[in-house]
C-alpha angles and dihedrals in degrees: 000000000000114000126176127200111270083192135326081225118113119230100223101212132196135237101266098355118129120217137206127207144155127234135189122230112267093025143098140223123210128216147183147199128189123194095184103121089025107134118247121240083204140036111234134256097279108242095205104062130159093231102061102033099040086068095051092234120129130260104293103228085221090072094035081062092047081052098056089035089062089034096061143085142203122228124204117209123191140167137188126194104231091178127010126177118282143192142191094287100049094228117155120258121234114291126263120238124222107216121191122175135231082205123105098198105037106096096174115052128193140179085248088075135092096201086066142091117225121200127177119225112239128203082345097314136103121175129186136168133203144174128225136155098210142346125047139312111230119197137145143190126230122205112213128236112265128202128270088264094064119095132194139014140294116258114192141152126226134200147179119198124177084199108056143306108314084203116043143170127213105227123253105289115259117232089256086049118061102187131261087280134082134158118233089192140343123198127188089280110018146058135208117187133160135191122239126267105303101210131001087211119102091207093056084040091072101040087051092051095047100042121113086219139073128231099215144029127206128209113180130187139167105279100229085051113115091203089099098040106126096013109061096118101025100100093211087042100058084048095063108036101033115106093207116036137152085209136047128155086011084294135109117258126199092247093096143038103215116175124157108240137177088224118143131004122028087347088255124144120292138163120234128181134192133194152157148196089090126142120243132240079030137130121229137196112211109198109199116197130191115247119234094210098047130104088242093061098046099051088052120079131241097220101056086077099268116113138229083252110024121186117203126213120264134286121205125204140159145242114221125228110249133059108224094082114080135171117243121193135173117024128171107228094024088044087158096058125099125143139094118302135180108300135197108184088192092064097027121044095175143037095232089059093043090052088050101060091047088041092052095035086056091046088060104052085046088066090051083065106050090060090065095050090051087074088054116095091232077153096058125106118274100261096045091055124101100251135015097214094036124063125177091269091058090060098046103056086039081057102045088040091056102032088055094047081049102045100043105048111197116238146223128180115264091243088063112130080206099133086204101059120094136215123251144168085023100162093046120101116251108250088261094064094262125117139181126271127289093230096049085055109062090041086062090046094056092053086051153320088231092075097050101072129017123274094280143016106254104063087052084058103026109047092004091204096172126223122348145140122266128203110218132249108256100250095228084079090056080048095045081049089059106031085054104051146061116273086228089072077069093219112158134170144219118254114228084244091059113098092235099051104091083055085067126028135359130211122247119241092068093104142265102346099008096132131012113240132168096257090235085049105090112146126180136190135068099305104150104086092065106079111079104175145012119245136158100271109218094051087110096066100042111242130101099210080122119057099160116175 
């Protein structure tokens, strides 16, 4: 390979400091670091000991050794591609190489030489360590030649760190380990993933929800897609090449709706991050990265192996093929719903309309509710309320968790291989005037009524989303429901050996997506043999919005 001198200039660089910079095909740039006047974590191994002098012996080499070892210091050395040469393929160039010597005196270090290490930059990074007790580290990096099709320069940023890599990648997920990234629903446009819990502290908690910063950024693309090839774990490379970012130019874009929450599991922090303009019936890759100037960042040491800016390895998910499923998410009464629901684009052209009119049309039925608690003594003494385990409050949170997981299915597309979903509205048109066959359909009715219209009447009128799959309620909400609030309410649930039971809820245990919750809902213990009887469960209160079979 043919290289020429950027420059015989070195490019002094701080501790810390990134740095950007530009590089012609077929040249190199030189660099150096000095750690001389960087202040020591430890004092060293003391020469002049009395143990060793006052016997008049010489100065054993094993403690010599003790000595470099606390005198030096190990400099990190990274470096990301921001920008690299393209053509009309979009295929990637040739990688760079990052070159440090071993050699103290060699300030200008090439491929060509044996005292070097020579490391290839991968997806955009290149990462090397080395340890040194004065002076300077000298390294390069040399851009390769491109063909006569490539355009343009390479744009990178370099940096040197005594404390730990500046740039860092989080290694490949294990099978017991499924990555920081995890997606809540998908639809045929739109994605809503969230990280897992950020801290397990109470005391980080609170400094990570009141921040004005964010701890991640996202960037998705199509996954066939060659736009990411040689950048996808280089942070400003992601920035500039991914269709879909948070980030770009180190500020915030409008592609994506990104909000810290304590949804799910523990309610402890998590990110979440929702977006659209996606294909249907397409995979995704979706690339997280660590922020430098989030809390997050700053409470994590340098030292332990993650970076200032840490990039994490892909997750993969896919849109689904219809378009009456959509993602809601955020919602102001059901605040612990978030999933996809019955869609009709042509009544609804947003998801924030379309949340509003569940949201509202739970809110209502809640009030329904709260009418007929307002005939139950919560006020009474102890001993004179319906349940010494149980108050009011119990059964009001057992009855919102459960209204909002009811009145808002969770849907998957028609076309889902879920064996747990199950079919409704099957005898209504698509929103796009089709419908499904005849024949199909009275099959379906055969089985069951239950799988010819929604779970209730409402969102057949009301959204008119046409036929889809649901995933059931798990049935211990229906039990919590019970278990929380007064017999005279009159609430009552299937058991899995009635015949009706598999129209209306499912158990949980049968696998990913075997039954719909609230993410925040878990419940635990032998709840199953309360429930004696099925009845409609909103008889109590008078209304027949619910008729769930």
């Amino acid at each position: 390979m043919v290289v020429t001198r950027q420059t015989d200039n070195l490019n002094a660089l701080g501790n810390n400091d990134p740095e950007r910079f530009s590089m012609d095909p077929g040249s190199i740039a030189f660099f150096a670091f000095s750690v001389d006047g960087l202040a020591r974590r430890t004092e060293p191994f003391s020469h002049g000991s009395d143990s060793a002098n006052s016997q008049g012996q010489s100065f054993n080499p094993s403690i010599e050794d003790i000595f470099r070892r606390q005198t030096e210091r190990t400099v990190f050395i990274s470096a990301n591609v921001c920008r690299h040469p393209e053509n009309s393929g979009n295929d990637e160039p040739e990688p760079l190489r990052l070159i440090v010597s071993y050699d103290p005196d060699d300030q200008f270090p090439d491929s060509t030489k044996a005292t070097t290490q020579n490391v290839i930059f991968f997806e955009g990074s290149a990462m090397q360590s080395i340890s040194i007790s004065s002076g300077s580290v000298y390294f390069s990096i040399e851009a390769p030649p491109v063909a006569d099709d490539f355009a343009g320069e390479w744009n990178l940023e370099v940096a040197v760190s005594d404390e730990g890599w500046y740039h860092s990648y989080a290694e490949e997920r294990t099978e017991e380990d499924n990555g920081m990234l995890w997606a809540v629903d998908v639809d045929g446009g739109s994605a809503l993933l969230m990280t897992k819990n950020l801290t397990e502290s109470h005391i980080e908690a609170s400094a990570l929800m009141t921040s004005s910063g964010l701890p991640f950024t996202l960037f998705v693309d199509s996954a066939d897609s060659k736009r990411l090839d040689g950048v996808r774990r280089s942070y400003c490379g992601l920035q500039n090449y991914a269709t879909i970012a948070s980030t770009k130019n180190d500020k915030p874009t409008e592609q994506m709706l990104m909000s810290m929450t304590t949804r799910g599991l523990g309610s402890l922090p998590k990110q979440q991050f929702w977006f659209g303009g996606l294909n249907t019936s397409t995979v995704y890759s979706g690339i997280l990265v660590r922020s430098k100037q989030s809390v997050l960042a700053k409470r994590q040491s340098t030292a332990s192996g993650s970076g200032v800016v840490e990039v994490f390895p892909e997750f993969q998910f896919q849109t689904t093929e219809g378009d009456n499923c959509r993602v809601i998410t955020d919602l102001e009464f059901c605040n612990e719903t978030e999933y996809a629901v019955p869609a009709n684009s042509n009544k609804f052209s947003n998801a924030t309309a379309l949340a509003k009119a569940y949201d509202d049309y739970a809110r209502s039925m809640y009030q329904n509710f709260e009418k007929a608690m307002m005939q139950i003594p919560c006020e009474a003494p102890i001993t004179a309320q319906y349940s010494l385990a149980r108050t009011c409050d119990d059964c009001k949170r057992a009855y919102k968790t459960w209204l909002c997981t009811v009145a808002m299915p969770r849907c998957e597309d028609i076309s889902s291989t879920n064996p747990n979903a199950l079919i409704r509205n099957a005898q209504q048109e698509f929103p796009n005037g089709t419908k499904l066959e005849d024949a199909f359909i009275k099959q379906l009715a055969a089985q069951s009524p239950a799988l010819l219209a929604s779970r209730n009447s409402w969102i057949d009128e009301e959204i008119a989303p046409g036929p889809y799959k649901e995933v059931l309620p798990c049935d211990d909400l229906c039990y919590n429901l019970v278990q929380s609030c007064p017999a005279a309410l009159g609430f009552g649930c299937p058991l899995p050996k009635d015949e009706n039971f598999k129209f209306s809820y499912a158990q949980r245990g049968g696998g990913q997506g075997a039954c719909n919750f609230p993410i925040s809902a878990t419940f635990t213990g032998g709840s199953m043999a309360i429930a004696t009887s099925w009845t409609m469960l909103l008889a109590a209160l008078g209304t027949s919005y619910f008729a769930y079979i």
